[in-house]
N, C-alpha and C positions, 0 to 999 in steps of 0.2 A: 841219467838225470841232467847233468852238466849240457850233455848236447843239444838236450832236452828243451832246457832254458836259451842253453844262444840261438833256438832257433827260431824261438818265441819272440827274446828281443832283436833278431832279424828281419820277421816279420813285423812288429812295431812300428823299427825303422823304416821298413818299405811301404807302412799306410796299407797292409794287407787287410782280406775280409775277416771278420770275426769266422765267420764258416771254417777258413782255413786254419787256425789259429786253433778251434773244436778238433780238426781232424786227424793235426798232426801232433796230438796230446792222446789219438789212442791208444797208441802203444802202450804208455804212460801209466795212464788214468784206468782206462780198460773199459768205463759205464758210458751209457748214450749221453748229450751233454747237450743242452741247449742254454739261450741266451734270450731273457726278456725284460723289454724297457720294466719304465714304474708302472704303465697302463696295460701290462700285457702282453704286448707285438714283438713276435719273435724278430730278435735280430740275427741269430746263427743257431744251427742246430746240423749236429753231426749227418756226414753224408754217408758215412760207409757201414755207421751201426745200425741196423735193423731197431726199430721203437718197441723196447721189453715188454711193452704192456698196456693197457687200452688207455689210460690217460697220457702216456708218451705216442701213443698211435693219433690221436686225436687231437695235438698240439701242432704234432706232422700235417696231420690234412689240413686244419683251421687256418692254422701258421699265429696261432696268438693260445694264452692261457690265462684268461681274467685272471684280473691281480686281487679281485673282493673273492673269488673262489679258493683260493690258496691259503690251506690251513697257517694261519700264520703261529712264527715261537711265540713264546707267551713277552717276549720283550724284542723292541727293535734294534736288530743285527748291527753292530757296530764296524770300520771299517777292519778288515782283517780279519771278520771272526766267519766261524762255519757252523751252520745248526742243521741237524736233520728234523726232517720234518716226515710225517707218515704218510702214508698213500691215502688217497681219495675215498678207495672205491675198495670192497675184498678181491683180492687178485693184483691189484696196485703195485707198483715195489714201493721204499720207502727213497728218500731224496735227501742229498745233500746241497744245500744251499750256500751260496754264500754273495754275501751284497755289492753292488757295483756302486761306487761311486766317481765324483767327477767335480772337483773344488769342493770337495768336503760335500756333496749333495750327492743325495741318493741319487741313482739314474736308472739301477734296473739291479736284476738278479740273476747269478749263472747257478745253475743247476743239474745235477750228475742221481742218473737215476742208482742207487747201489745195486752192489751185486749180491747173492741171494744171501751169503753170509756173513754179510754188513760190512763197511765201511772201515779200515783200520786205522792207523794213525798216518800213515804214512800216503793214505789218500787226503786225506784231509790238508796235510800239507801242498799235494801237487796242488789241490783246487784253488789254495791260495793263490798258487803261487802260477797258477794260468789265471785267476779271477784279476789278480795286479796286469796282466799283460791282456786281459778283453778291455780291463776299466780305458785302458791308453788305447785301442784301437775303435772304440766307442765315443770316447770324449773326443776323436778327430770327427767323425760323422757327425755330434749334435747340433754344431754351430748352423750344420747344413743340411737336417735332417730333410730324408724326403720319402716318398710313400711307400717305398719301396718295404716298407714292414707291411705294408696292406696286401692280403691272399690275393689271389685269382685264385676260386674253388670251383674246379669242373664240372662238379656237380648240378651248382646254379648256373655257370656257364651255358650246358648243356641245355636246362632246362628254359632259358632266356630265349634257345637258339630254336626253342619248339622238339626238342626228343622227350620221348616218352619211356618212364620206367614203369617199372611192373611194382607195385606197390609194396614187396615184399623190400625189393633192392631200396625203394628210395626210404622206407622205412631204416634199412641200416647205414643207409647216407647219411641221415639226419643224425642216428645215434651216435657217430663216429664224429660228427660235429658236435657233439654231446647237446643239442635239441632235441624235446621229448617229444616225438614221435608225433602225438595225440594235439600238440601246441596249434594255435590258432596264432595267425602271421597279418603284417605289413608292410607294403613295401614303402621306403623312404627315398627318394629321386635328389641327389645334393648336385642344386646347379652351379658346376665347378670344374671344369677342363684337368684333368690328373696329368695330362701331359705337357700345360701352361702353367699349372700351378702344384708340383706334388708337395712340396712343404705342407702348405695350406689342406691339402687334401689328408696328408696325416694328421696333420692335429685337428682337424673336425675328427675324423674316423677315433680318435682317441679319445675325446670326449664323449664321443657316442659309448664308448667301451667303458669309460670310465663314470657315465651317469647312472647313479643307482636304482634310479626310477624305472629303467625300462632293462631287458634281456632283449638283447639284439647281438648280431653278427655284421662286421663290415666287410668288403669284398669289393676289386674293382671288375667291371664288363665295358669291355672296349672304352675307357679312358674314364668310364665315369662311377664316380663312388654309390653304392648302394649300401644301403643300411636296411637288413630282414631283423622285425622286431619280434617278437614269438612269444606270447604267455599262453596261459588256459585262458578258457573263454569267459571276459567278464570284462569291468570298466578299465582293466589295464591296458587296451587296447584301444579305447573309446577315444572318439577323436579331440574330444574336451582332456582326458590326459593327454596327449600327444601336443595339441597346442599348450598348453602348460611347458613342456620338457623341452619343445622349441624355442618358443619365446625366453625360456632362461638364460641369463646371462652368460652360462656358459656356453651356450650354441648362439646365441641371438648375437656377440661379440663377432663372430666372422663375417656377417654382414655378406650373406649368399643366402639364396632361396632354398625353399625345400617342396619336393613335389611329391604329396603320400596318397598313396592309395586305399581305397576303402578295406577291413581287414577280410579274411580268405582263409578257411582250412586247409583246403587240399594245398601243398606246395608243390604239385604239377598244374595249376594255376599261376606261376609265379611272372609267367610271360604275360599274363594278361593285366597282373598285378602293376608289371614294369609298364603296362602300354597306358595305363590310367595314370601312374605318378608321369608319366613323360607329358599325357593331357592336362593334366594341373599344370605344368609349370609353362606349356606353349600356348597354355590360355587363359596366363595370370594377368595381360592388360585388360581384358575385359570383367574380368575377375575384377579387380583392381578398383576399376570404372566403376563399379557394381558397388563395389564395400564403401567407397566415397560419396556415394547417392546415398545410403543407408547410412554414413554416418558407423561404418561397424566398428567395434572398441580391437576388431584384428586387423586392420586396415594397415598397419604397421609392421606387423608381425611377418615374416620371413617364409612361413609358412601355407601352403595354396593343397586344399582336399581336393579330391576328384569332386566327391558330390559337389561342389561349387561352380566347379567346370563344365560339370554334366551336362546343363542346360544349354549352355552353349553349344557343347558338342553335338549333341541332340536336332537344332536348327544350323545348325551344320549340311548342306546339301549333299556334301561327300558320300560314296557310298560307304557303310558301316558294316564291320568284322562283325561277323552270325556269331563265330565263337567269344569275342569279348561282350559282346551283347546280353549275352544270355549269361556270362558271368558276372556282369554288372547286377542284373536283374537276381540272381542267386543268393543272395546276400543281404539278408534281410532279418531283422530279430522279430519278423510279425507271428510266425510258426510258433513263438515263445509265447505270445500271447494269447494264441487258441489253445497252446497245448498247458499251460495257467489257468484260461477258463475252464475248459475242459475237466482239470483236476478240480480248483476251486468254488465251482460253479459263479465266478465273476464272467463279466461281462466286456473286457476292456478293451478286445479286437473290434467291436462296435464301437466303444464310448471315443476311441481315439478316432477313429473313422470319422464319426458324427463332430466330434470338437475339428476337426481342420478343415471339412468341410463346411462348416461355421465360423469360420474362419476365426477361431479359436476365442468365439463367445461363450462362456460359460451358460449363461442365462440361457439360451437357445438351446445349447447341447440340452440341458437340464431339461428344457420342456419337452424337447423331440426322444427322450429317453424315459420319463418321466419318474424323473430322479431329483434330490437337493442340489443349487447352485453349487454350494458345498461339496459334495461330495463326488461332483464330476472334477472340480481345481485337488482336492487331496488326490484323486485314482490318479491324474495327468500328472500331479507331482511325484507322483511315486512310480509311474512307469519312466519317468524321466530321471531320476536317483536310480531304478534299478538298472536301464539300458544306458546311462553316461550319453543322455545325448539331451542338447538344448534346441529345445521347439521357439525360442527366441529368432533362429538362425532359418532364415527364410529357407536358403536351397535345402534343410534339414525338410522341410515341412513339404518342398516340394518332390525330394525323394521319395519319402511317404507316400506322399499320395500318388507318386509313379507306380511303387511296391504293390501300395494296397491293390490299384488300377492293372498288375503284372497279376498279381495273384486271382483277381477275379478273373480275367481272361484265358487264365490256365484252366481249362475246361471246369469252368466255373468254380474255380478253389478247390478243384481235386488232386492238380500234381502240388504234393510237397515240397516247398523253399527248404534249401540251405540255412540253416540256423546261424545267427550270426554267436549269439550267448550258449 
């Protein structure tokens, strides 16, 4: 134990990694042991103990463990003390915690998965008494923190790079990133040099982690932050919430662009996801130009969608990628509304059709359907509440009628769209 400690405050002294500081406490301690700020992001985690268990497996691969996911004690950890807290998941082990701080301020949490027959008194002490010797090798990185808490995960690497998995494997990629499977994605493009700027680059990536509005993953690919957001499929995805969760003061404060892509099931689509957020942001001057002729109330806002870019990209003479084309085009909630009429016997895959080819006169629609004024503005407000999308928004209105235009050309509405809901 003695040697134990001078080696600890050895280390200290030498400005050593937290990693090192985990590793030479196995002997010790004996449990896997990792190190996470307040927002999550691993700062050290044991190199030589194999992860007990699929939530310490999956901390491994991510390199972060949401801090709103963590059963918290029923009161906040004071400095010194140690609480076990239970496992996640059945098959879990249970954990002992204990709090990091730094000028009396919480800064993060070390954590020792136990071993099968718990925890005794005499571990609880070491973890102190290594949690005093991270708090000091942690409070010299803050003043200078930098991105280096952000993953590279192979995974999406790979997938960036154009490799293809067999759907079984990248089904358990995603598990191991504990992302369900089935989740419906978008991609987020943060325009921001990680190699000019990592500070800055961590603490967006931690605000993304730390907004409760959205489940998302951060991850760097050759220098630049990406952000994959993931719910089930519905307005948590909608690019009306997205602009919301942008423009807030906790991300609109950084004062950098964001380049998002329209959302995507498959996440072997995720290259084609990263080529659309890369075209919002290298065609946000004309974008830009665009939202200032219109007067639009996002004009300000930090945030540039593909669909806005689209058109541009479009009269674009460049030749254009078959395979993002047709992913563009894949991606569409109209499927939702034949297959709504279908059940309901509504009629709404025409009524929206006819309203924007009317350029969204109500009176006309009404006549050319031979319906109430009324009741054509209730049906368009209600397919607009249920798909999260404002027909306000011009390049909205003009994707549509790309869609609609994609789907009748598809040998006249017979190959089925991608669902986007």
């Amino acid at each position: 134990m003695a040697a134990w400690e001078q080696t600890l405050d050895a280390l200290v002294r030498d400005g050593a990694s937290v990693t090192t500081a985990l590793d030479v406490s196995r002997s010790v301690i004996g449990g896997y042991l990792f190190v996470v700020d307040k927002n999550g992001y691993v700062m050290g985690q044991s190199s030589y103990l194999e992860p007990p268990d699929g939530f310490h497996q999956a901390v491994a691969a991510s390199g972060f463990a949401p801090a709103r996911q963590e059963p918290a004690p029923r009161h906040r950890l004071a400095e010194g003390e140690v609480a076990a807290v239970a496992g996640q998941d059945p098959g879990d082990r249970d954990r002992l915690v204990a709090p990091l701080h730094h000028d009396h301020s919480l800064i993060g949490t070390l954590s020792m998965a136990c071993p099968a027959e718990g925890p005794g008194a005499g571990t609880r002490d070491c973890l102190r008494v290594l949690a005093h010797a991270v708090e000091a090798l942690c409070g010299r990185v803050l003043p200078s923190l930098t991105s280096v808490n952000i993953p590279r995960l192979r995974f999406f690497d790979l997938l960036l790079q154009g490799s293809r998995f067999d759907r079984i494997v990248a089904k358990g990629q995603l598990e191991e990133l504990r992302i369900p499977p089935e989740s419906w994605f978008k991609l987020i493009l943060v325009d921001i040099d990680e190699g000019a700027e990592p500070a800055k680059a961590s603490h967006i990536a931690m605000a993304f982690i730390s907004e409760k509005r959205m489940r998302c993953r951060c991850f760097l690919h050759n220098g630049s932050l990406l952000v994959l957001q993931h719910a089930a499929r519905g307005p948590e995805l909608s690019h009306l919430a997205t602009e919301k969760i942008l423009s807030s003061h906790d991300l609109a404060r950084f004062d950098v662009a964001f380049g998002v892509s329209d959302p995507f099931g498959d996440i072997a689509s995720l290259r084609y996801a990263y080529h659309e957020a890369r075209i919002a942001l290298d065609l946000r001057k004309p974008v830009m130009a665009q939202r200032d002729v219109e007067q639009s109330p996002r004009r300000k806002s930090g945030a540039f969608f593909f669909h806005e870019a689209f058109p541009f990209y479009l009269v674009d003479p460049e030749p254009k990628d078959e395979g993002l084309m047709r992913f563009i085009f894949d991606v569409s909630f109209l499927p939702s509304l034949l297959e709504e009429d279908a059940t309901k016997g509504t009629n709404d895959f025409r009524l929206l059709w006819t309203y924007l080819l009317n350029e969204r006169n109500a009176t006309k629609t009404a006549q050319a359907l031979f319906v109430h004024r009324n009741t054509v503005l209730y049906r368009v407000e209600r397919i607009q509440e249920r798909f999260q999308i404002d027909l306000d928004d011009s390049n909205i209105r003009e994707k549509l009628l790309l869609d609609y235009r994609m789907h009748f050309l598809s040998a006249q509405g017979s190959r089925p769209l991608v669902d986007l809901r």
